[in-house]
DOFI-314333 format. One record per atom (N, C-alpha, C): atom name; residue number from 0; residue in three letters; x negated, z negated, y. Coordinates in pm, 1 decimal, padded with zeros to 6 digits. Atoms other than C-alpha are relative to their C-alpha. Example, Ala and Ser with C-alpha at 12.3 -4.5 7.8 and 13.67 -1.06 7.14 Angstrom:
2
[r N,0,ALA,[-00089.0,00000.0,-00119.0]]
[r CA,0,ALA,[-01230.0,-00780.0,-00450.0]]
[r C,0,ALA,[-00090.0,00000.0,00120.0]]
[r N,1,SER,[00082.0,00006.0,-00119.0]]
[r CA,1,SER,[-01367.0,-00714.0,-00106.0]]
[r C,1,SER,[00077.0,-00073.0,00109.0]]
! end
This chain:
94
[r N,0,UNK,[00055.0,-00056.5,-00120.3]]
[r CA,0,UNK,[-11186.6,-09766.2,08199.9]]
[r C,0,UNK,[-00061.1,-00110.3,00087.5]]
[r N,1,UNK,[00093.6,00068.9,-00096.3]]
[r CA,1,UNK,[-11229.7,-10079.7,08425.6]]
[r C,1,UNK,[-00155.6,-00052.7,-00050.5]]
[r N,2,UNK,[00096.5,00063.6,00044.8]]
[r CA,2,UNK,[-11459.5,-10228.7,08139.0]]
[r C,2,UNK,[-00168.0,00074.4,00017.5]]
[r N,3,UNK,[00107.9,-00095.0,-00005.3]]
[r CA,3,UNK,[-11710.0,-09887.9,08162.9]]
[r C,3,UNK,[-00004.6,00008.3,00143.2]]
[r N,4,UNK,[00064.2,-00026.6,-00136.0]]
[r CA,4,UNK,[-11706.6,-09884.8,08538.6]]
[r C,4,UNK,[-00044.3,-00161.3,00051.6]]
[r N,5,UNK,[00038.3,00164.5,00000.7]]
[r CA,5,UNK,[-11755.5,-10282.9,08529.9]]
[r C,5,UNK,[-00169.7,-00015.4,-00028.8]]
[r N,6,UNK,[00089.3,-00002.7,00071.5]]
[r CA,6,UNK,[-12026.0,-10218.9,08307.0]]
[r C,6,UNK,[-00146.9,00076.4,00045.7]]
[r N,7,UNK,[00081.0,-00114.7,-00079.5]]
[r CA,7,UNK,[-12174.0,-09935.1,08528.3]]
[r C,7,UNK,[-00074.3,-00068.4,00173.4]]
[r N,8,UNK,[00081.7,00123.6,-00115.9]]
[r CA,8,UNK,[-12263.3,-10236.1,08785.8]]
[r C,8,UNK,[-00075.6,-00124.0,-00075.7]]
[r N,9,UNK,[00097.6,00064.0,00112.7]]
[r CA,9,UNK,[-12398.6,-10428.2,08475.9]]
[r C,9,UNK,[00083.7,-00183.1,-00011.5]]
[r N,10,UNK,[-00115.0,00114.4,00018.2]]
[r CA,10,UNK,[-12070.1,-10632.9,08497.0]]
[r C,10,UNK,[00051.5,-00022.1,-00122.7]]
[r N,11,UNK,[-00023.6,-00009.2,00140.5]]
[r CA,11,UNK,[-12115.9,-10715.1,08115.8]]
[r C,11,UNK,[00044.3,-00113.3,-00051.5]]
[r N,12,UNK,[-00048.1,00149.3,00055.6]]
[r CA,12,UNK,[-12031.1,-11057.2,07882.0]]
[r C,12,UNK,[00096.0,-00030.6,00093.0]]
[r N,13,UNK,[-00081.3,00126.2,-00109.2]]
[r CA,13,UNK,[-11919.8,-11347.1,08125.9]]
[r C,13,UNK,[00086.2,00083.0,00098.4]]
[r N,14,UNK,[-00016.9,-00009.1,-00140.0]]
[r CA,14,UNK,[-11870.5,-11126.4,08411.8]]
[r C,14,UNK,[00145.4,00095.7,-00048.0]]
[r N,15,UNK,[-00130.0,-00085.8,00078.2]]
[r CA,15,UNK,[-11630.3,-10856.6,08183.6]]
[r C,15,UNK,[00130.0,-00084.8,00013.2]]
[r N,16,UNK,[-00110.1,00141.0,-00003.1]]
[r CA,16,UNK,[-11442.3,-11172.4,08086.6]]
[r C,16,UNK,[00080.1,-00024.4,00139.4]]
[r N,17,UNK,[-00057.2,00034.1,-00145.4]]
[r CA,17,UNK,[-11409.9,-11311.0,08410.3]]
[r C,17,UNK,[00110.0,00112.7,00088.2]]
[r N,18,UNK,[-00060.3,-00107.1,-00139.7]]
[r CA,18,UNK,[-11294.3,-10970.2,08607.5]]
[r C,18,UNK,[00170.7,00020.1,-00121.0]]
[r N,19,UNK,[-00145.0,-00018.7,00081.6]]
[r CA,19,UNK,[-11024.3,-10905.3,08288.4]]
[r C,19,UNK,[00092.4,-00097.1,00024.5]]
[r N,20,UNK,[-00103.4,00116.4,-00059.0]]
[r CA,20,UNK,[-10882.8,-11242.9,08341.5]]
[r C,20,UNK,[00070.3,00012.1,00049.7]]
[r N,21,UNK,[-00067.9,00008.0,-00150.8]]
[r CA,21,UNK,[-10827.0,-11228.6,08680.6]]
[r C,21,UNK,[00106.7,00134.9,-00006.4]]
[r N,22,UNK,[-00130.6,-00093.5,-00037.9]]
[r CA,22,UNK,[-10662.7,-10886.4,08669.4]]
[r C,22,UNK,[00148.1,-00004.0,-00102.5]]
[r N,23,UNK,[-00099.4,00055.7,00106.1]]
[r CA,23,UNK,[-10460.5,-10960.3,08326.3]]
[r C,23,UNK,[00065.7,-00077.6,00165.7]]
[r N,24,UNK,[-00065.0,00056.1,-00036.3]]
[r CA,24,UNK,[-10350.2,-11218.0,08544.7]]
[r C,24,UNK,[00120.2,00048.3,00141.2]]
[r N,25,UNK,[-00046.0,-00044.8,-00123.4]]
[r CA,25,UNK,[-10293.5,-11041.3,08893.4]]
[r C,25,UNK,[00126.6,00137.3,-00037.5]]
[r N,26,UNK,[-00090.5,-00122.4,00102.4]]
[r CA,26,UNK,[-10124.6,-10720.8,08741.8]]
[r C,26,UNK,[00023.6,00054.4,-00094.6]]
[r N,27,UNK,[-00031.4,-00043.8,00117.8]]
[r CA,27,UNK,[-10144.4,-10696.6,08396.9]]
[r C,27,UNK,[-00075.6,00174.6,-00025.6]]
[r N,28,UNK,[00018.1,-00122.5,-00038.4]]
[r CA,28,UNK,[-10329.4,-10374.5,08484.0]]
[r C,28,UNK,[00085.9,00137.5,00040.2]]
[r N,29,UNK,[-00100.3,-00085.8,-00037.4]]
[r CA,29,UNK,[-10045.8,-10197.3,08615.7]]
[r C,29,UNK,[-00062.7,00090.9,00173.3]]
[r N,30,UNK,[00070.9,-00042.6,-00130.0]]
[r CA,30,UNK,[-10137.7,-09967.6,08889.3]]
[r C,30,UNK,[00105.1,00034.5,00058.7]]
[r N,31,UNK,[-00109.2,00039.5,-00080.9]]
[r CA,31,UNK,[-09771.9,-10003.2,09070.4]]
[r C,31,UNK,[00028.4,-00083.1,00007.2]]
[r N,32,UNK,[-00054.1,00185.4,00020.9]]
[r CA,32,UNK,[-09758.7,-10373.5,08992.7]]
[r C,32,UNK,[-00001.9,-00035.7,00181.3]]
[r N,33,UNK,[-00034.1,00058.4,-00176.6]]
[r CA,33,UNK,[-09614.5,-10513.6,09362.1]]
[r C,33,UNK,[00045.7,-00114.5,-00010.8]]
[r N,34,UNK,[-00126.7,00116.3,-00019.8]]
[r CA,34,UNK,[-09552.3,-10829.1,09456.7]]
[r C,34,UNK,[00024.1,-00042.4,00075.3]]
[r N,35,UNK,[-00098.0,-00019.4,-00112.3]]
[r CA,35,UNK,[-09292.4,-10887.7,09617.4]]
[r C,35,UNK,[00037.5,-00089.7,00081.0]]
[r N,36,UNK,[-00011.8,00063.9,-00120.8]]
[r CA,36,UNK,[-09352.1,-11157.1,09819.8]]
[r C,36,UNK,[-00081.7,00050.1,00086.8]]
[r N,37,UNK,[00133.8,-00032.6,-00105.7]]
[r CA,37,UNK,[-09701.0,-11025.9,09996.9]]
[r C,37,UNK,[00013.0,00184.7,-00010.1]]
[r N,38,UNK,[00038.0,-00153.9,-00017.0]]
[r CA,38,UNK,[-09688.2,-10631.4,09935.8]]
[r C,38,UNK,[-00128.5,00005.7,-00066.0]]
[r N,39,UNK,[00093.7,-00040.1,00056.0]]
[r CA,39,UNK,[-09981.1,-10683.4,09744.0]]
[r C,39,UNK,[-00006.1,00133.3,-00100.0]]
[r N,40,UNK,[-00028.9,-00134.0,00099.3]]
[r CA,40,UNK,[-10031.3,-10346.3,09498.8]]
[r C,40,UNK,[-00098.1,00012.4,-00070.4]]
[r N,41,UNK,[00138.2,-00038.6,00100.8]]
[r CA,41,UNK,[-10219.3,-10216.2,09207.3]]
[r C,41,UNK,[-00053.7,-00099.6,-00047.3]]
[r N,42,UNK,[00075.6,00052.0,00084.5]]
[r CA,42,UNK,[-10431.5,-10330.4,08978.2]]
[r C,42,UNK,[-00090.2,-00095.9,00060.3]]
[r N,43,UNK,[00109.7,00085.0,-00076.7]]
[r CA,43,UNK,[-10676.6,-10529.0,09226.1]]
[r C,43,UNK,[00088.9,-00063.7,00077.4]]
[r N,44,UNK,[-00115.7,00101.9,-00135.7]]
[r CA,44,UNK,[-10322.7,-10661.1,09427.4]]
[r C,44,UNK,[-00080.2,00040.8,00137.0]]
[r N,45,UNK,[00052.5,-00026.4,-00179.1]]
[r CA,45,UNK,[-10484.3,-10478.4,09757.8]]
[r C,45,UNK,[00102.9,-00065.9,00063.3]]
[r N,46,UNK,[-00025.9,00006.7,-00110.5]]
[r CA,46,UNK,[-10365.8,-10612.7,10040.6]]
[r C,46,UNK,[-00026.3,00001.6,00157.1]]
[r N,47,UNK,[-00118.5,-00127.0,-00041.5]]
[r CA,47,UNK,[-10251.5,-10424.8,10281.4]]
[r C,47,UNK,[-00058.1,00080.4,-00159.7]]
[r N,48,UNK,[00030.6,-00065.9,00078.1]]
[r CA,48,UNK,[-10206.4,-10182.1,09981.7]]
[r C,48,UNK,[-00079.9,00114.3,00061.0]]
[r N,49,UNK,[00062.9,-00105.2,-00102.4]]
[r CA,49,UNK,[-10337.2,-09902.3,10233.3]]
[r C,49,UNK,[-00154.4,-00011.5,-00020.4]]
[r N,50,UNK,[00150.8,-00001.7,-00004.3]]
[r CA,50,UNK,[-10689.8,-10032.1,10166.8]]
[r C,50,UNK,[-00062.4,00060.3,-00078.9]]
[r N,51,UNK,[00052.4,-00048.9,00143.7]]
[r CA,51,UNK,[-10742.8,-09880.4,09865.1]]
[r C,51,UNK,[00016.8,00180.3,00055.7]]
[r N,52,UNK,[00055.0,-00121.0,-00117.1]]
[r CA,52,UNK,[-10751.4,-09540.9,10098.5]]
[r C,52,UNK,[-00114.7,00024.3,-00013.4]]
[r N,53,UNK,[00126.5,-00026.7,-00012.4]]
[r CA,53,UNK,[-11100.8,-09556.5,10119.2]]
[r C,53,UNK,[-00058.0,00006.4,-00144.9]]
[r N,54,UNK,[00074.6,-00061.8,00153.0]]
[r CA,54,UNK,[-11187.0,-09531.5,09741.9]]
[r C,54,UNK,[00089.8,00120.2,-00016.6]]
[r N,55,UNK,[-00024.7,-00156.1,00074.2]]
[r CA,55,UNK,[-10966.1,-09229.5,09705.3]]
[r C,55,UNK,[00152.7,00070.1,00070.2]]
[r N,56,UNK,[-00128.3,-00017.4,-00063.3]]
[r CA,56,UNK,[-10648.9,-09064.5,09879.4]]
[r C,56,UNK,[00139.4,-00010.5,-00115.4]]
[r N,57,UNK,[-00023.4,00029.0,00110.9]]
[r CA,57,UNK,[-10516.3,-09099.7,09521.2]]
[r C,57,UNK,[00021.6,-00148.4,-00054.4]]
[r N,58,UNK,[00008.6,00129.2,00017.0]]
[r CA,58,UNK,[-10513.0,-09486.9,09548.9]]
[r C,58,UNK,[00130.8,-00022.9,-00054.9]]
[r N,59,UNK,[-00137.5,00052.0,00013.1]]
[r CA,59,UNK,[-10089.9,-09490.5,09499.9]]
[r C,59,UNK,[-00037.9,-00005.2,-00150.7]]
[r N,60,UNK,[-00048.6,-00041.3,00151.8]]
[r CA,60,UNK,[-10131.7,-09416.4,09096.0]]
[r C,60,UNK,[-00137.8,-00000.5,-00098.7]]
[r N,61,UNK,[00093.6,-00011.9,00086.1]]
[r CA,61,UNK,[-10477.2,-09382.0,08982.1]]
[r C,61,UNK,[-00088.3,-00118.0,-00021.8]]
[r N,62,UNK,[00054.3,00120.8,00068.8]]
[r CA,62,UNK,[-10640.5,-09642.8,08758.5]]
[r C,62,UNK,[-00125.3,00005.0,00056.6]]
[r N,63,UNK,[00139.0,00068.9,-00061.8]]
[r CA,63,UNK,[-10992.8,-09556.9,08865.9]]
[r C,63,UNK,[-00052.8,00008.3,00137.0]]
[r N,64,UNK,[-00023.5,00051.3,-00197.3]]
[r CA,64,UNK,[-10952.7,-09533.6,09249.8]]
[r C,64,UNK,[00036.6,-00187.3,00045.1]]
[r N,65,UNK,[-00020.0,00181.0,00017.1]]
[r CA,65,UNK,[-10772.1,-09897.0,09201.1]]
[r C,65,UNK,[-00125.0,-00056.4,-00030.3]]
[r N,66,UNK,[00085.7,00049.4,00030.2]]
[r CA,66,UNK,[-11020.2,-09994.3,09017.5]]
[r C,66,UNK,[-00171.4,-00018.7,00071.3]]
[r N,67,UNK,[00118.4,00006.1,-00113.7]]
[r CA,67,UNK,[-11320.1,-09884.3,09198.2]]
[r C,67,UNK,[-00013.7,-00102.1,00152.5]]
[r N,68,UNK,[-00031.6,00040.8,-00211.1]]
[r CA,68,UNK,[-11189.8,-10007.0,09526.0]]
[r C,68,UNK,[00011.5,-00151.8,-00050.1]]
[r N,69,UNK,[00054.9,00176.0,00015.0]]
[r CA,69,UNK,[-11153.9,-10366.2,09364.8]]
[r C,69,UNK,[-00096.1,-00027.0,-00045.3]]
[r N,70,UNK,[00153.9,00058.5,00041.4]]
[r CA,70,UNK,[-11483.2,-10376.4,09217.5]]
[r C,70,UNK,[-00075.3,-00040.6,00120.7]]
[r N,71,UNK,[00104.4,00052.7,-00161.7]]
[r CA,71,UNK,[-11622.7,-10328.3,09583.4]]
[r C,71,UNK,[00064.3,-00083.9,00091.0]]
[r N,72,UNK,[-00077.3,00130.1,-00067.0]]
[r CA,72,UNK,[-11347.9,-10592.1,09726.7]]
[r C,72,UNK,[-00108.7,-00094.3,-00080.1]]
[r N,73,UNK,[00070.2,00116.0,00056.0]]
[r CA,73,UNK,[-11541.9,-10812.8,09451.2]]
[r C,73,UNK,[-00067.3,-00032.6,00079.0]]
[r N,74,UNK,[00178.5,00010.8,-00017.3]]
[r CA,74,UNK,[-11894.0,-10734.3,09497.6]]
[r C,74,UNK,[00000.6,-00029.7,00164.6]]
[r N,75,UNK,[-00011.6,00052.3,-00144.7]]
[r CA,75,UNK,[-11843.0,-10742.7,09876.5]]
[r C,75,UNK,[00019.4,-00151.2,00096.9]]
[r N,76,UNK,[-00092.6,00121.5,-00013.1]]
[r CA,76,UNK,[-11632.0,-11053.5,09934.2]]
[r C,76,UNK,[-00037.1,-00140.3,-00106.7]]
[r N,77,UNK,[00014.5,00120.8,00103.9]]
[r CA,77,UNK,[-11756.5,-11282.2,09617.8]]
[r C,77,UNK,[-00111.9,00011.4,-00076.7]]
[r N,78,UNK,[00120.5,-00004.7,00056.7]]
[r CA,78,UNK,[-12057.9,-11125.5,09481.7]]
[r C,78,UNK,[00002.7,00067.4,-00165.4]]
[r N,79,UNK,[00003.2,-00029.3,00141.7]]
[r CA,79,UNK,[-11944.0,-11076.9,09105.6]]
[r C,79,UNK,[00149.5,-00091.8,-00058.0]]
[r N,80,UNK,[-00138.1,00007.1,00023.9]]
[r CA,80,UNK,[-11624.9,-11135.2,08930.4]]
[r C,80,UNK,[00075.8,-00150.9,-00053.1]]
[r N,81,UNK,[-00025.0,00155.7,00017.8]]
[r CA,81,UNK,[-11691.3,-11506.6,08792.2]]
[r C,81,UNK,[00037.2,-00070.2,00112.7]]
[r N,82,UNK,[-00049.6,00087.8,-00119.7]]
[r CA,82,UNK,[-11704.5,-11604.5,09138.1]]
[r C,82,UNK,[00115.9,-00011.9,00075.4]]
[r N,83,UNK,[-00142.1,-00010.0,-00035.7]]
[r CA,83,UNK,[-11417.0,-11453.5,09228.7]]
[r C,83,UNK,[00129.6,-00029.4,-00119.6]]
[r N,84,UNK,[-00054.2,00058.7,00077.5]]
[r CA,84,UNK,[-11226.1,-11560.5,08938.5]]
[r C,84,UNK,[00010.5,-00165.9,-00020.0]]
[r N,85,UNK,[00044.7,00181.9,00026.6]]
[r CA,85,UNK,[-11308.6,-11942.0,08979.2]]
[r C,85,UNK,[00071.2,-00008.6,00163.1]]
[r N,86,UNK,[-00068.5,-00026.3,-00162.6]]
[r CA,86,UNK,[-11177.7,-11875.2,09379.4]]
[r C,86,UNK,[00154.2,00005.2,-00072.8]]
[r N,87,UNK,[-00132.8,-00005.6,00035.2]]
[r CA,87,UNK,[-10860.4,-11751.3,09197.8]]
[r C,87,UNK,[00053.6,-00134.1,-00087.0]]
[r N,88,UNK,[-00050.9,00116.6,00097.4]]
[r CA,88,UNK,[-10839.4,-12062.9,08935.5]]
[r C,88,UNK,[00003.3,-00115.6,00104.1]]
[r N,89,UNK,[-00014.2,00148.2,-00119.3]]
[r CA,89,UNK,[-10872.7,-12298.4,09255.1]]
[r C,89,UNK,[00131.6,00037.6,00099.3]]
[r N,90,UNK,[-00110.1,-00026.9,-00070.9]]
[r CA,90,UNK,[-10643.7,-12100.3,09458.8]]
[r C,90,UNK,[00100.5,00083.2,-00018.9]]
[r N,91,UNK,[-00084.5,-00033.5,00068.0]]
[r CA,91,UNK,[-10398.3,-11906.2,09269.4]]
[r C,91,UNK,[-00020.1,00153.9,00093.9]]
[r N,92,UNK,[00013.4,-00094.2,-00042.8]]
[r CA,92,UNK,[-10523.3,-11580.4,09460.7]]
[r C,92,UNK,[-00135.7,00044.4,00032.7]]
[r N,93,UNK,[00138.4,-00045.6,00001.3]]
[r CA,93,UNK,[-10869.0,-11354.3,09533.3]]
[r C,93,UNK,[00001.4,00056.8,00140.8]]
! end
């Protein structure tokens, strides 16, 4: 699922790579993954988890509400998922 809505912003090769990484790394794609020092949540680690509200009222559980809602944390905040993945390899967070 994230790879076809990744793909649906033309987030293909490098950029696929890059965004799997990072979330492999952040939650393993778990869409209750919390951690439990920051309250981060989901699959994109929102924080506040509450943000993920605005992609869908459905944000507690569903893979492509998570997902959506961190694609546009990316694209917003870093441009594309290498960049924000190279942010995370310098600072152990996105």
């Amino acid at each position: 699922m994230a790879r076809s809505l990744a793909a649906a912003r033309g987030w293909t090769g490098w950029q696929w790579t890059c965004l799997d990484d990072l979330w492999r790394r952040e939650s393993a794609y778990q869409t209750t993954a919390t951690n439990p020092t920051t309250g981060a949540y989901g699959i994109p680690q929102a924080l506040p988890a509450s943000k993920m509200a605005s992609a869908g009222a459905d944000w507690r559980f569903n893979p492509a509400t998570q997902i959506t809602w961190g694609l546009d944390y990316i694209e917003n905040r870093y441009g594309d998922p290498c960049t924000a993945w190279e942010f995370w390899l310098r600072h152990g967070f996105y």
